[in-house]
C-alpha positions in Angstrom: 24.3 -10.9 27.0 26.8 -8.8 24.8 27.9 -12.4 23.4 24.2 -13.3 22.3 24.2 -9.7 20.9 27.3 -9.9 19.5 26.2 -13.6 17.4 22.5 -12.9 16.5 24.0 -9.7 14.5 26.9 -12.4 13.4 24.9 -14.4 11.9 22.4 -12.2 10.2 25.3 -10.7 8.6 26.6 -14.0 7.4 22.9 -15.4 6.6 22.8 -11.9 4.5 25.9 -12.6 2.5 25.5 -15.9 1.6 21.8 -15.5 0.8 23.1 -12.8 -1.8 25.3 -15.1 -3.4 23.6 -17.9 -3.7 20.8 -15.6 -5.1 22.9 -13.8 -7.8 24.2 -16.9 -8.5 21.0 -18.8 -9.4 19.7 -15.7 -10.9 22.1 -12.6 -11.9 19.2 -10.3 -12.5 18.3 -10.3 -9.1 20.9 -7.6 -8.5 20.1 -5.5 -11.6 17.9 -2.8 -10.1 15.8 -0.7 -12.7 15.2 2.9 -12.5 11.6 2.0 -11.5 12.6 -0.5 -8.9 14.8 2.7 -7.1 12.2 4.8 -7.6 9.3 2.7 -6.2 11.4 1.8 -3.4 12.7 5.2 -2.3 9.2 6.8 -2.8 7.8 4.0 -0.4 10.5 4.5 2.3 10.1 8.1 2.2 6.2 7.5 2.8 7.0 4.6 5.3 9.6 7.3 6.9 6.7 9.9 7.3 4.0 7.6 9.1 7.0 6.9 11.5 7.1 10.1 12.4 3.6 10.4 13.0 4.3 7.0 14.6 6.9 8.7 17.1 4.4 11.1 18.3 1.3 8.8 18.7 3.3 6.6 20.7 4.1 9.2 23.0 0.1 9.3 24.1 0.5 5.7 24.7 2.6 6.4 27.7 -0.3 5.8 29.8 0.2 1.7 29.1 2.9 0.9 31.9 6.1 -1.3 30.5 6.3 -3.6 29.0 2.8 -4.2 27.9 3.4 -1.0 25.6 6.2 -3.1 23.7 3.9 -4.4 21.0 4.0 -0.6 19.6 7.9 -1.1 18.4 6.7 -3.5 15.3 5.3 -0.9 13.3 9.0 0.8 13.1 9.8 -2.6 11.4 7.7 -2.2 8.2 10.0 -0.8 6.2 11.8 -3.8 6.3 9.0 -5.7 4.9 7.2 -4.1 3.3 9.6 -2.4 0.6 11.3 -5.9 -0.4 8.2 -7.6 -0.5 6.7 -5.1 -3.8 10.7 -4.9 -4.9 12.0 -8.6 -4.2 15.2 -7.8 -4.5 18.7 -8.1 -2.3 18.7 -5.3 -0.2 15.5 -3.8 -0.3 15.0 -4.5 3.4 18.4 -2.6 4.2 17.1 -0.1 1.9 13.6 0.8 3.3 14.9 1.0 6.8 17.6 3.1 6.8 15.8 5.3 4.2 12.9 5.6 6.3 15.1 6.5 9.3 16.9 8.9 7.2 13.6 10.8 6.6 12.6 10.1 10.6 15.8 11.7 12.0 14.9 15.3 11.9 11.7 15.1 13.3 11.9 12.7 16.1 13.1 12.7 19.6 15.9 10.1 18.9 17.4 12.5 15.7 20.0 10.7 14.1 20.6 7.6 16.1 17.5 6.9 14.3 20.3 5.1 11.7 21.3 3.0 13.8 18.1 1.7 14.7 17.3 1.2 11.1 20.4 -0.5 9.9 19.9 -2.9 13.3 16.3 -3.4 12.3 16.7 -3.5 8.5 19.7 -6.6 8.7 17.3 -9.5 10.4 14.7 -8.4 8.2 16.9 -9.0 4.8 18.8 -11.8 6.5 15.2 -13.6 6.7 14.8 -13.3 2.9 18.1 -13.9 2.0 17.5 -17.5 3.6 14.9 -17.8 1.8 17.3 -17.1 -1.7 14.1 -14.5 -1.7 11.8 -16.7 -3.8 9.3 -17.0 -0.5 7.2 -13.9 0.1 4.5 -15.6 2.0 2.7 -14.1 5.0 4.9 -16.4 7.1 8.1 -15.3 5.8 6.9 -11.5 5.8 5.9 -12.0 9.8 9.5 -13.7 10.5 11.1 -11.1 8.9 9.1 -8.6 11.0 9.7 -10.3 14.3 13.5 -10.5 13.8 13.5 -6.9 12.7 12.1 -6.0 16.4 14.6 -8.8 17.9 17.4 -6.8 16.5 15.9 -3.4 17.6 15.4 -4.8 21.1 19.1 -6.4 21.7 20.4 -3.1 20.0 18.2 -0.9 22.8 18.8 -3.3 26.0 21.4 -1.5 27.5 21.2 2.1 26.7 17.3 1.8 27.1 18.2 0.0 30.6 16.3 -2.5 29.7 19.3 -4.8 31.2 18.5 -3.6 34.5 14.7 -4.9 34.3 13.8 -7.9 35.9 13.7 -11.0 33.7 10.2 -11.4 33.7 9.8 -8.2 32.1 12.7 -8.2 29.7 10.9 -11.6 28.5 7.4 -10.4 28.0 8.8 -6.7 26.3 10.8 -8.9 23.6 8.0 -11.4 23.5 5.5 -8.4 22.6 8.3 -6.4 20.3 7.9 -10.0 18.2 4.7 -10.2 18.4 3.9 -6.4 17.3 6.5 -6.6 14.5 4.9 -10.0 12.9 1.8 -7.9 12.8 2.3 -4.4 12.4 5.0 -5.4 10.0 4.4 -8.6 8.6 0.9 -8.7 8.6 0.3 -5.0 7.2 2.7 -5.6 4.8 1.2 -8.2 3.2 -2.3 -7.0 3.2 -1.0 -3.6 2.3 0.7 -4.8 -0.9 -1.2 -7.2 -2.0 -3.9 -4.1 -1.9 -1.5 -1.8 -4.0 -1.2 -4.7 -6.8 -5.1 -4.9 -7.3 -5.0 -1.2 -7.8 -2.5 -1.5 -11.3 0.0 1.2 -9.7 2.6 -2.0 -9.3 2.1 -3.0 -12.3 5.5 -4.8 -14.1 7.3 -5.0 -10.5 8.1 -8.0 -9.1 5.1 -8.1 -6.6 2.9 -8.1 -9.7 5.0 -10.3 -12.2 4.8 -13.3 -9.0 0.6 -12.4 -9.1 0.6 -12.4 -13.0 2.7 -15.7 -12.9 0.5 -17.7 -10.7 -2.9 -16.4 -12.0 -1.5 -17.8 -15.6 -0.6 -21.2 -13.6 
């Protein structure tokens, strides 16, 4: 197991860095954050950060759902991972809204500052899923991979000092299977319905999220 570990965080590294550099390359801009695009993006993962703490404690009353069936509950810490780059579009939003969002989390939650950890673990599939996209694809489809991987990452990074390693198989199975599952939707999902809210509103107005909208309306 700490060889599978070892190569799925491997590879979303690599995936990660070549994705960036093929994306600058085809488009240099990509990499030229505006004052707007840093503010947007911090002010969202300091939100996103806050409704994980509240997060933290409701999960706490779902205790009385035995493991693993609980699992599904993990996706929702994934959503700064999607939804941030998904109104920003830009290499290393994802990063950027996770490990933010911890940062806010830390002080306030049982787990305190290993809190980073978990988002930097979380926050590299999700990015590494838009990177191989070149992040030109912001579809529901992409948006739900990217969620799914983030709980993959969280759930290798927790298996052995959650002792999930000494769980049966079966269960180990049906807890990532569920993590996957909850991240595609709590993350994915509500990140797509959640932005594409925000852009009818006008407060997006001239990100990227609402340039791609103007764009396509014009086709």
């Amino acid at each position: 197991m700490p060889v599978v570990i070892g190569a799925f965080f491997a590879i979303t590294v690599i995936v990660t860095a070549v994705g960036w550099i093929r994306a600058v390359r085809r488009d240099p801009s990509l990499m030229r954050w505006t004052m707007r695009d840093i503010v947007v993006a911090s002010a969202l993962a300091v939100a996103i950060g806050m409704l994980f703490i509240a997060w933290s404690w409701i999960t706490e009353l779902l205790k009385f759902i035995p493991e693993p069936f609980s699992a599904w509950s993990v996706g929702f810490w994934m959503i700064g991972g999607t939804l941030v780059p998904y109104i920003i579009r830009r290499p290393g939003a994802a990063l950027m809204g996770e490990l933010v969002a911890a940062l806010v989390e830390a002080p306030l939650v049982p787990w305190g500052i290993t809190t980073l950890i978990s988002g930097l673990v979380q926050g590299l599939p999700a990015e590494a899923t838009f990177a191989a996209t070149g992040y030109k694809r912001w579809g529901l489809g992409v948006l739900m991979t990217a969620g799914a991987l983030a709980a993959l990452g969280g759930f290798l990074q927790e298996y052995y000092p959650y002792g999930m390693s000494e769980q049966i198989i079966t269960v180990q199975i049906i807890s990532v299977v569920l993590r996957m599952v909850g991240g595609g939707v709590l993350a994915g999902l509500v990140s797509k319905l959640t932005g594409d809210a925000l852009v009818e509103t006008g407060v997006l107005e001239g990100l990227p999220i609402a340039e791609a909208r103007e764009s396509t309306q014009t086709v």
